[in-house]
TORMARMAR-450941 format. One record per residue (C-alpha): residue number from 1; x, y, z. Coordinates in nm, 4 decimals, decimal comma. Layout:
! residues N
+-----+----------+----------+----------+
|   i |       c1 |       c2 |       c3 |
+-----+----------+----------+----------+
| NUM |        X |        Y |        Z |
...
+-----+----------+----------+----------+
//
This chain:
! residues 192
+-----+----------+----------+----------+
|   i |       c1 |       c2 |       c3 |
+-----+----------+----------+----------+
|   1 |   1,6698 |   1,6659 |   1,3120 |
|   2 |   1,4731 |   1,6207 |   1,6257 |
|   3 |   1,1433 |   1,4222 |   1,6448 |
|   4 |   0,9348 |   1,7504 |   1,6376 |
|   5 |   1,1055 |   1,8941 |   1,3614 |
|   6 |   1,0717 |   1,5838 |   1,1643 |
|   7 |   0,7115 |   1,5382 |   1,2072 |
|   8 |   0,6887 |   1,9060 |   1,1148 |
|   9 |   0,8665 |   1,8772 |   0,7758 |
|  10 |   0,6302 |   1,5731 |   0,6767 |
|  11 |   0,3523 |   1,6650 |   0,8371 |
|  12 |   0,1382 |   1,6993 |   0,5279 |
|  13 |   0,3110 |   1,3366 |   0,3495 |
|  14 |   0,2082 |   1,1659 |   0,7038 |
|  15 |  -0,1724 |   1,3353 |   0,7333 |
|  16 |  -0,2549 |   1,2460 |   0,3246 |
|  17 |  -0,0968 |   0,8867 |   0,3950 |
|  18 |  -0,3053 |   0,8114 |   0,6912 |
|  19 |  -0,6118 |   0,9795 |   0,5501 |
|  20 |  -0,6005 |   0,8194 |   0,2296 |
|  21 |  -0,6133 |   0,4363 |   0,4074 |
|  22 |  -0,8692 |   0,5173 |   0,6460 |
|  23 |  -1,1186 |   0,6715 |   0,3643 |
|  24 |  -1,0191 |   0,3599 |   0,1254 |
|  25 |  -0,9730 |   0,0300 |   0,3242 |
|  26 |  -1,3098 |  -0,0801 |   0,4200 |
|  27 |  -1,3837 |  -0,2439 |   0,0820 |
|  28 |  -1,0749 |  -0,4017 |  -0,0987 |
|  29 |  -1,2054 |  -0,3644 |  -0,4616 |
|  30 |  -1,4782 |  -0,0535 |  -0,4064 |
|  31 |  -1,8335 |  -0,0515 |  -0,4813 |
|  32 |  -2,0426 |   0,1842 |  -0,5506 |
|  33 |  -2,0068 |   0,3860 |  -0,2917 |
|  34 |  -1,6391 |   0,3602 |  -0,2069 |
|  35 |  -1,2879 |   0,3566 |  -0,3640 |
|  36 |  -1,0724 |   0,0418 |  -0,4057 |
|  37 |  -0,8393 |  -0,0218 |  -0,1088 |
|  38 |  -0,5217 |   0,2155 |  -0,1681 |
|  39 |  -0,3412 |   0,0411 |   0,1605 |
|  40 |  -0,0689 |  -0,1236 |  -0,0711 |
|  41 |   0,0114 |   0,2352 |  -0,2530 |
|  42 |  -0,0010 |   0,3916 |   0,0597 |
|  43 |   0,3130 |   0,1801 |   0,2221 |
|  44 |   0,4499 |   0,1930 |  -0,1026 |
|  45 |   0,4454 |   0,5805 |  -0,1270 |
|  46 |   0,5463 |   0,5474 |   0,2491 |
|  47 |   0,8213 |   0,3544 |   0,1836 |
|  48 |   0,9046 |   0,6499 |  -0,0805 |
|  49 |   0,8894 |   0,9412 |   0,1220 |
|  50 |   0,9076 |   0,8468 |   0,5011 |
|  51 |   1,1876 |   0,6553 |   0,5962 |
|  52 |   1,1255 |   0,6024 |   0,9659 |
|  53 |   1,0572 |   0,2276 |   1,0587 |
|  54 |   0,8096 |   0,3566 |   1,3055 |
|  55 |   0,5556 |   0,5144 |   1,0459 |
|  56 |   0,5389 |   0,1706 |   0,8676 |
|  57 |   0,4497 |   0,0040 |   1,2444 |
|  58 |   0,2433 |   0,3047 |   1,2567 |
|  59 |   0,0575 |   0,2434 |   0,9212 |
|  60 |   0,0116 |  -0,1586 |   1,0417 |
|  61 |  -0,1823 |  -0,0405 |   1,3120 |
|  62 |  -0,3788 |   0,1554 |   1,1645 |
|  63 |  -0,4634 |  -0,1156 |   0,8844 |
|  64 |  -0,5499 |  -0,3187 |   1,2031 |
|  65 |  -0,7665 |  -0,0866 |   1,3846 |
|  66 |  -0,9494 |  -0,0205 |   1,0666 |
|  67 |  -1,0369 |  -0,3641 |   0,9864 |
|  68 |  -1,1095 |  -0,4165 |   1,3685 |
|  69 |  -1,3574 |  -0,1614 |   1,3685 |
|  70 |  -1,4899 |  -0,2036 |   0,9927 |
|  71 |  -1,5602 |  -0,5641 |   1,1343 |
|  72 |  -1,6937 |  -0,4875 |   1,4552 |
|  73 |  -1,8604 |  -0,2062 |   1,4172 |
|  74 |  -1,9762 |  -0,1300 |   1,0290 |
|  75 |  -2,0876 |  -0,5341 |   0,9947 |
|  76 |  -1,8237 |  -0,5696 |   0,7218 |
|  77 |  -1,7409 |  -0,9082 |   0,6452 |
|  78 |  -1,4851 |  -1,1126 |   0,8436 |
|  79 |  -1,4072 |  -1,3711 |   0,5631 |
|  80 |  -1,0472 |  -1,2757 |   0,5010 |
|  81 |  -0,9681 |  -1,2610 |   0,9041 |
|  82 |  -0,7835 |  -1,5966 |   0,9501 |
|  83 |  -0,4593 |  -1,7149 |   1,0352 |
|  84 |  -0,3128 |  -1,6285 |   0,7328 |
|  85 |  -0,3791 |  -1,2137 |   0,8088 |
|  86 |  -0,0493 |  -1,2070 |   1,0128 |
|  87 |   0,1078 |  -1,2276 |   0,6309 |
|  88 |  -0,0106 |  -0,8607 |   0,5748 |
|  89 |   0,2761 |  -0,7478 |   0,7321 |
|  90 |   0,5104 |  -0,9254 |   0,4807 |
|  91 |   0,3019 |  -0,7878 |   0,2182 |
|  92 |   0,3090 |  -0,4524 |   0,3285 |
|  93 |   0,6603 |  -0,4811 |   0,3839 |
|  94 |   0,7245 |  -0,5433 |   0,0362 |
|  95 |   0,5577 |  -0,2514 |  -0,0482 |
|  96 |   0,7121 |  -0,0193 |   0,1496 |
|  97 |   1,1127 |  -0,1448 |   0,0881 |
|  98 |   0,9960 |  -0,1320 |  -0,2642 |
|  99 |   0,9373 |   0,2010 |  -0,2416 |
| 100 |   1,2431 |   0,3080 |  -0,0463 |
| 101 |   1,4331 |   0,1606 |  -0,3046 |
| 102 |   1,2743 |   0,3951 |  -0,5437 |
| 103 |   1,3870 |   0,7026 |  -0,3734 |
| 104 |   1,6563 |   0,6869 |  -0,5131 |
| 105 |   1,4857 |   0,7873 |  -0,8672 |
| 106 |   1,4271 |   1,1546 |  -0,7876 |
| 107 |   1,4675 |   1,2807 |  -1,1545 |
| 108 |   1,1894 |   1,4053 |  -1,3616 |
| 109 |   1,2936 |   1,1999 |  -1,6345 |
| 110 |   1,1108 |   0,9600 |  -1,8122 |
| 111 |   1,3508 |   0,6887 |  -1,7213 |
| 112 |   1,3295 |   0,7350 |  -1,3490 |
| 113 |   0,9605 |   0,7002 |  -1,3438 |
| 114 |   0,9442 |   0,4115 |  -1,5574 |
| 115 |   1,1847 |   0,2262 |  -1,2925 |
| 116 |   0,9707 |   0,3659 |  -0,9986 |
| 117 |   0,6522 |   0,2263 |  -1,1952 |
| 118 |   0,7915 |  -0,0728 |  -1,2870 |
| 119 |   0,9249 |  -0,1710 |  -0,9052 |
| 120 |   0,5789 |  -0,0674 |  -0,8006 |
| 121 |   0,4429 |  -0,3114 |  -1,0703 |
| 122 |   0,6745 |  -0,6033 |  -0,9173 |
| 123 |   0,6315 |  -0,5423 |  -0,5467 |
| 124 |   0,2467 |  -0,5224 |  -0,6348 |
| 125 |   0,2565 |  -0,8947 |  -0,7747 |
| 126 |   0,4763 |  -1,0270 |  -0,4971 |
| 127 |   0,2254 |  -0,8641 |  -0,2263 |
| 128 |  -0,0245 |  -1,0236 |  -0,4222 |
| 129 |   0,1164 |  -1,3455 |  -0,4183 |
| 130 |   0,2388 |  -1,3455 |  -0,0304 |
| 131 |  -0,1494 |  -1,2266 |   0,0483 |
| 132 |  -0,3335 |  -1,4589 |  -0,1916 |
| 133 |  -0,1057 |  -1,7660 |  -0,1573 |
| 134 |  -0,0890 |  -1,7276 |   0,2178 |
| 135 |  -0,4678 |  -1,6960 |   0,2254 |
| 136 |  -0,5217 |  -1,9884 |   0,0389 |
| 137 |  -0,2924 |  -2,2174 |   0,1975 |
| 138 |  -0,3734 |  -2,1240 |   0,5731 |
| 139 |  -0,6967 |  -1,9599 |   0,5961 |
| 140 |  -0,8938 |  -2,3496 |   0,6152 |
| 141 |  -1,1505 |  -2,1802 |   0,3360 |
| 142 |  -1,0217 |  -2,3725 |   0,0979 |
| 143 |  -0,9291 |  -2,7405 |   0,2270 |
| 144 |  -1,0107 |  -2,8771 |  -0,1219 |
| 145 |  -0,9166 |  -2,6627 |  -0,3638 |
| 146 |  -0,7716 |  -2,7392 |  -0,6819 |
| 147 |  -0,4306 |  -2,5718 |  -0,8233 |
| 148 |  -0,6590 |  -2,4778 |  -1,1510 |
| 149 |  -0,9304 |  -2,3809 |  -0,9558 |
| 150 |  -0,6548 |  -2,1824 |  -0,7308 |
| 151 |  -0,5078 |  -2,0400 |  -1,0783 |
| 152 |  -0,8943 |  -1,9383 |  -1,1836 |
| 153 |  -0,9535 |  -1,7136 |  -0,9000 |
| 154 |  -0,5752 |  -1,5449 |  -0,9195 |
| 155 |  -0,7182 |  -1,4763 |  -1,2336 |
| 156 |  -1,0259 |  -1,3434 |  -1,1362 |
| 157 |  -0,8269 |  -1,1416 |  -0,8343 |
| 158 |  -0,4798 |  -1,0068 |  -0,9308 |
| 159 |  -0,6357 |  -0,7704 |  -1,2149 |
| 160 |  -0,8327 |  -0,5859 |  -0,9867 |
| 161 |  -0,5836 |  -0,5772 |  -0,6779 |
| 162 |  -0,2760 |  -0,5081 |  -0,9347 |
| 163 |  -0,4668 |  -0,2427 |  -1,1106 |
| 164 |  -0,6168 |  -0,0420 |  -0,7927 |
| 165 |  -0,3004 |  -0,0386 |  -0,6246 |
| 166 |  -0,0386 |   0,0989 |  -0,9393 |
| 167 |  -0,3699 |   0,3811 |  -1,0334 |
| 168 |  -0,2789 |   0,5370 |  -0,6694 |
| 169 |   0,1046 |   0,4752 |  -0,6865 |
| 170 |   0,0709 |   0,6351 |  -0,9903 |
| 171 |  -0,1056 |   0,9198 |  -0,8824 |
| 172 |   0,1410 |   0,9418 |  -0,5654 |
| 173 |   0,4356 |   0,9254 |  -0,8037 |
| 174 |   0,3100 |   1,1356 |  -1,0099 |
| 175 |   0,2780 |   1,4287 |  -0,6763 |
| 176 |   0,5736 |   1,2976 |  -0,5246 |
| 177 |   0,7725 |   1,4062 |  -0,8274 |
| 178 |   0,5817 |   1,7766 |  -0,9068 |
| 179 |   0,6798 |   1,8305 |  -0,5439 |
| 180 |   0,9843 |   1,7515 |  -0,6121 |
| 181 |   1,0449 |   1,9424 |  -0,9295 |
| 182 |   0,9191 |   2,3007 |  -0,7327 |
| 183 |   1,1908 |   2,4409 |  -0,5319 |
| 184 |   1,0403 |   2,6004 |  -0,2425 |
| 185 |   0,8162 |   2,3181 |  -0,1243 |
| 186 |   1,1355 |   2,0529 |  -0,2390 |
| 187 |   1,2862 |   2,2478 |   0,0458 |
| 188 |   1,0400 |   2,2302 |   0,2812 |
| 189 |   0,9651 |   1,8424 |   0,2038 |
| 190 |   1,3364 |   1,6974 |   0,1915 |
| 191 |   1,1733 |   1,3361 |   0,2805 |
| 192 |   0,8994 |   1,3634 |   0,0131 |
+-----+----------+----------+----------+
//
């Protein structure tokens, strides 16, 4: 399949992926105006459906442009811009082999997405701890901080970053495999 006819086939998977980050990433946990960050369920469900190396440099620099311009631009907060933001692509990468690993699970059986959820769970936590950890040990925001004051804000941190990110790998599973299960768009979407 040619480059053309690939981008034709997941056309729609590659224009809800992108969309989705750009309308989500600006705050990380949502307010009241805007949805929790759904950039670790997007390379996840990237990861699931689009198995080109490129789209996952693709969806980095789009992360990066966003924050760029969310900084620069929207007078979003810089905090979390230190050395330690080079780690995102570790975490991300997580998230996406994760879910290529769970293509593999294409039934709609119970048991299939229980092992897609549950890899989703795990990749989630190690993101979590190759973001947070690396932010705490290299960012210089917290020369003096304590390993139970380190342990109080995981605490404080992982529940919403854990929960936002399964909801919309949920919710992307969940399409992923309805898509799946109908035979004329299965056709159409073989990478879905």
């Amino acid at each position: 399949m040619n480059t053309k006819q690939w981008l034709q086939t997941n056309s729609i998977s590659i224009t809800a992926l992108i969309t989705v980050m750009a309308a989500t990433r600006v705050h990380h946990f949502g307010d009241a105006f805007s949805l929790p960050d759904a950039s670790l369920a997007v390379f996840f469900l990237a990861g699931l459906g689009i198995s080109s190396l490129w789209f996952f440099g693709f969806l980095l620099l789009e992360a990066g442009v966003i924050d760029y311009v969310a900084i620069t631009q929207f007078n979003v907060s810089d905090f979390c811009v230190s050395a330690a933001y080079v780690f995102l692509i570790p975490t991300y990468a997580v998230m996406w082999f994760a879910g290529r690993y769970c293509a593999k699970y294409k039934a709609m059986n119970t048991a299939d997405l229980l092992k897609s959820v549950g890899l989703a769970a795990l990749a989630t936590s190690t993101a979590f701890a190759i973001s947070n950890g690396s932010f705490y040990l290299l960012s210089g925001r917290y020369t003096d901080l304590s390993w139970a004051q380190y342990f109080s804000r995981v605490a404080q941190f992982y529940p919403p970053y854990a929960s936002a990110a399964l909801i919309y790998a949920l919710v992307g599973l969940a399409i992923v495999k309805i898509v799946r299960s109908m035979p004329a768009l299965s056709a159409s979407h073989k990478e879905i």
